[in-house]
N, C-alpha and C positions, 0 to 999 in steps of 0.2 A: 551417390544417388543425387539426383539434379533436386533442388529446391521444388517445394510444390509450390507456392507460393508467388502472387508477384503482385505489385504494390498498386496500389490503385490514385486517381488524380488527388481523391479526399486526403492519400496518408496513410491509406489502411491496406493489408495483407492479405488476399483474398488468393483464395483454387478454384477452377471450374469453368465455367464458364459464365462472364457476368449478364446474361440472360435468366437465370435459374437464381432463385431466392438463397441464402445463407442458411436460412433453417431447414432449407429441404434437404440440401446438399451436408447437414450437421447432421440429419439425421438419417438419413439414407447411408450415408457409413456406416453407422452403427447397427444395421439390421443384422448383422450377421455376431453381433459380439453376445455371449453371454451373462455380461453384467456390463454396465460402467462404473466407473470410480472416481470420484474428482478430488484434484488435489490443487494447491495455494502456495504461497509462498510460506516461509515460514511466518510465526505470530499473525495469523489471517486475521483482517480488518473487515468489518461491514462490507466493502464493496467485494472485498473476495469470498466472503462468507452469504452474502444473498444472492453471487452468481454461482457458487454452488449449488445454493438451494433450489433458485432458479431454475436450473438448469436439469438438477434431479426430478424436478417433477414433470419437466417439460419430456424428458424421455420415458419414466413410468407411465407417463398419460396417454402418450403418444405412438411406443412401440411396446409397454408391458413389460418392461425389462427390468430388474432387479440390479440396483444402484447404492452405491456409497460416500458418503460424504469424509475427509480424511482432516486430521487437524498437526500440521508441522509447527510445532514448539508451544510454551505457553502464551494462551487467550492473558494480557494481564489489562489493559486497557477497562476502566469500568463499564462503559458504555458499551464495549464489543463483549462481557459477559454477559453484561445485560441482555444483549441481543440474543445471544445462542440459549440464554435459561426459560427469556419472555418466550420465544417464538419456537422452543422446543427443537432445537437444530439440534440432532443427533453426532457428535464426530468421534472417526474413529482415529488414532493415534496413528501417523505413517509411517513411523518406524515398527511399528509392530503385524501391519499388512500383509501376507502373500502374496504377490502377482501370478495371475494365471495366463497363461499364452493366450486364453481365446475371449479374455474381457479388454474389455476398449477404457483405455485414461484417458483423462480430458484435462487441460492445466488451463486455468482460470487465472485472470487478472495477475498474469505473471508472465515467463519465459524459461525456457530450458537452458542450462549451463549459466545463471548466470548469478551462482554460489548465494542465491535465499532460498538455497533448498537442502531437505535431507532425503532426497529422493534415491531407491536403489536402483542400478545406472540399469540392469532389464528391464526397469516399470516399461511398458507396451503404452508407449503414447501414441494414443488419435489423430487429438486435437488439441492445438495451444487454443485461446480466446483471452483476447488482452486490449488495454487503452495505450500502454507505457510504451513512451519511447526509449525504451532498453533493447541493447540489442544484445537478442538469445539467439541461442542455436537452433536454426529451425528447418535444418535437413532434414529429407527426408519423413517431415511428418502429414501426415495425408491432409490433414481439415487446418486451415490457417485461416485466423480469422480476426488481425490486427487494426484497428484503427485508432491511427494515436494522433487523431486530432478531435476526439471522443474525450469526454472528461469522466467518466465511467462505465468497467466493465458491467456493471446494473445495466446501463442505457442500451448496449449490445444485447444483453437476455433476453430485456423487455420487447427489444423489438423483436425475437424470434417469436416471441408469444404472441406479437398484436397480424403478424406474419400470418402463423398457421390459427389464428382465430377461435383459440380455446380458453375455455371458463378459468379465470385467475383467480384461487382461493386468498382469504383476506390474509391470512399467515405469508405466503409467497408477495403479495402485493405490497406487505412489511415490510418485510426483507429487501426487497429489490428498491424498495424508496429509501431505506433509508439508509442503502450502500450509493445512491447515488449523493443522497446529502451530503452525508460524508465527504464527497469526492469535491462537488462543485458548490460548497458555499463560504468556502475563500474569499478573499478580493483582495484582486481584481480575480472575477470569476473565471475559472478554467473549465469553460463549457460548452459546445456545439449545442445548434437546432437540436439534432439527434436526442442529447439531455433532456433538455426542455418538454418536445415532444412524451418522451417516457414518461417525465414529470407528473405531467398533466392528466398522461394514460389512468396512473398509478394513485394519485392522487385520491377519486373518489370510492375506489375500493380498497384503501387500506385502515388499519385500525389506527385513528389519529390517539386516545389514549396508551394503547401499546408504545407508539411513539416518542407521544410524550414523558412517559418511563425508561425509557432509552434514554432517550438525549439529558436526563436530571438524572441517572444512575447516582446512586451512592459511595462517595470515593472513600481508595482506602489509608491508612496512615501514612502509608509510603511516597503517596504521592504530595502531601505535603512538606515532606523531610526532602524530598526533588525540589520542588518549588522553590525550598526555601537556599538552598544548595545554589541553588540555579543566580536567586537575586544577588546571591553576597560575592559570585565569583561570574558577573556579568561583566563585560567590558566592552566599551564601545567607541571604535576606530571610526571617525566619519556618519557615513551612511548603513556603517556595518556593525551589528552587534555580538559579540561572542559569548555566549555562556557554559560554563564547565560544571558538572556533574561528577565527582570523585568516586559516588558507591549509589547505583540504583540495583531498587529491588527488583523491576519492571523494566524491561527493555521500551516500554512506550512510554514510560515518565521523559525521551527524550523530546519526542512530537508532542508532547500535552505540551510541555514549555516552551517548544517553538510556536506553537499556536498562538498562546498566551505573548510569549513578547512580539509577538509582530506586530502587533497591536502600538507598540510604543512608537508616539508623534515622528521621531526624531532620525528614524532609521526605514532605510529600505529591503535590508536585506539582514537575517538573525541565522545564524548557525549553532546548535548545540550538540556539544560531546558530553554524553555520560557514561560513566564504566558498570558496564551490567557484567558480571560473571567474568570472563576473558578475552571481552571484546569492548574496544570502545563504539558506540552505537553514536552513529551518526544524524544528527537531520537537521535539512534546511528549510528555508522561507523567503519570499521577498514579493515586495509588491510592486514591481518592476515589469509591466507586460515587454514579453516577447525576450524575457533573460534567460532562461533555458537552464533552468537552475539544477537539471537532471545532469544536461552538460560540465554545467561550471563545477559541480561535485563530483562527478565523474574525475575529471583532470584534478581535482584537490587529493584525491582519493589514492590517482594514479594506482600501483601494481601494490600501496601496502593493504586494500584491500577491497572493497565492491563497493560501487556506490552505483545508483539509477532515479527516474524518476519525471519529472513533468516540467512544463514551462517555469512554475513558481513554486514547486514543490520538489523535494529530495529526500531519499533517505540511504545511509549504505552504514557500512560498520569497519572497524580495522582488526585485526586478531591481534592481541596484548601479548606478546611472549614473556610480560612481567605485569604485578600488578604494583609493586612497589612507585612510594611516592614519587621518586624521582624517572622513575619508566614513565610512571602517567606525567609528568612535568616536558620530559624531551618530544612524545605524543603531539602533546596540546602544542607546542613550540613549532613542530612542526607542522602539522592542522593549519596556523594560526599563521606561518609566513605564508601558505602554499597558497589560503584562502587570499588574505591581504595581494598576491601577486596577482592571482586570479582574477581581482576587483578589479584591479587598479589600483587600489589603496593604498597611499604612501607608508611607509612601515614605520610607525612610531609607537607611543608607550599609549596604551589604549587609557582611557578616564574610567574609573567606575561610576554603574551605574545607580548603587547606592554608594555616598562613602564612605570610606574604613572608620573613618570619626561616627558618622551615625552609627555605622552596626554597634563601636565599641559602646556607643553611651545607651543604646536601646539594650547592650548584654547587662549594663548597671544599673539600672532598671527593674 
């Protein structure tokens, strides 16, 4: 079946005819479906969890239709529990679903096949709707709606909303702000007018103390015992920082630490591997405009296992056939020439970033 889709001058993936609005054309598909269902990537973050929700009320409002929101893996991230307890996001588990022939899927701030999913391969998909330039499988699906020079799937919602002109409750106005935060307040910022505009939309109808309960969530002990993991086994080649993570509880204690070391004067670009369960969990950083940090992990990544992501941001994962020490040792070794070749970076013995003298006299202490 020939691709619906074809790419527009912005970047973005659009069907139809570009006369005709995006949301009309989103939801004039669906008139015929019996339910929708929206599903994420696995471990769904803020911008994938308020374009869900976005997105669910924009169709019950809209066409009357009877909607699900689905959640693949665990929420562990503080600030993304936060979100779904404060704001009453309902999800249902994806592995545990039925698909019915005659309800309509919709994949949000993601892409089809390209392995951050547990989706069962009949789910009846729609519509994709995404920012990332990852490339999915995107035969054959009727509603395509990609622009990945968009720094959030939120900013694509938002705009169907400000589109067809309907009342945006303060709970949705939440959500959708503050999956765009999330997304664009990096730097150097990864954001289009398009952002901004939403921004602004969203701004005086949202609840700014619900917000501010999100964004100071309460952390839990595991993410200190990452941290701490993270400083003692940092290493830093150049411009590049490497941190290794041996045992997390939380597949997102990898991106808490990348966040956190990019911030250090002395480097431009931080990668962290931590071993969550039977995978090592990947993600990068850099503040490097126009490095394509989705790209350069991508190729680091190569066939041992998925990586995607944005100009300055990355995340993918490997599947561990051991978890033993010296499995995770030959991993990171490998990681750690792929990246250094990747850079440019001459391959030498990295400095730490605390040294081994300090930690041993702060353990005598």
């Amino acid at each position: 079946m020939p691709r619906s889709g074809a790419v527009s001058e912005d970047g973005s993936c659009t069907n139809g005819a570009s006369t005709s609005r995006r949301s009309d054309r989103f939801l004039r598909g669906l008139e015929t479906a019996s339910r929708v269902t929206f599903v994420s990537h696995v471990h769904p973050d803020p911008d994938s969890l308020g374009s869900m929700l976005g997105l669910s009320f924009l169709v019950e409002y809209c066409l009357a239709k009877p909607t699900r929101i689905t959640q693949d893996g665990p929420i562990g991230r503080a600030e993304n529990r936060a979100m779904v307890d404060l704001l009453n996001i309902e999800l249902l588990p994806v592995e545990k679903i039925s698909w019915h022939e005659s309800e309509a899927v919709v994949m949000v701030d993601s892409q089809p096949n390209t392995g951050r999913h547990n989706l069962d391969a009949t789910c009846p998909l729609y519509a994709v709707i995404d920012h990332h330039d990852t490339p999915g499988d995107l035969e054959g699906i009727p509603f395509v709606d990609i622009r990945r020079k968009v720094g959030s799937t939120c900013s694509l919602v938002t705009r169907y909303f400000i589109e067809q002109e309907i009342p945006l409750p303060k709970r949705i106005a939440t959500a959708l702000m503050y999956g765009i935060e999330t997304e664009v307040s990096g730097y150097p910022r990864e954001a289009a007018p398009l952002d901004d505009a939403a921004m602004q939309f969203l701004y005086p109808l949202a609840d700014k103390d619900v917000l501010a309960q999100i964004r100071n969530a309460r952390l839990p002990e595991s993410y200190y015992g990452s941290m701490l993991q993270a400083l003692q086994n940092a290493f830093v080649y150049g411009r590049l920082m490497l941190c290794w993570i041996n045992e997390m509880e939380q597949a997102e204690h990898a991106a808490e630490v990348c966040d956190f070391m990019t911030r250090f004067e002395q480097v431009d670009w931080v990668l962290v591997g931590g071993v969550c369960k039977n995978r090592m969990i990947l993600s990068a950083r850099t503040v490097s405009p126009g490095a394509k940090a989705g790209d350069v992990l991508r190729r680091v990544v190569g066939s041992l296992g998925r990586a995607g992501g944005h100009d300055r941001r990355a995340g993918g994962f490997i599947p561990l056939t051991s978890t033993a020490p010296s499995a995770i040792d030959d991993v990171q070794g490998d990681i750690r020439r792929r990246i250094l070749k990747a850079l440019g970076v001459e391959e030498s013995r990295g400095r730490r970033l605390v040294p081994l003298r300090e930690m041993l006299q702060n353990l005598q202490t």
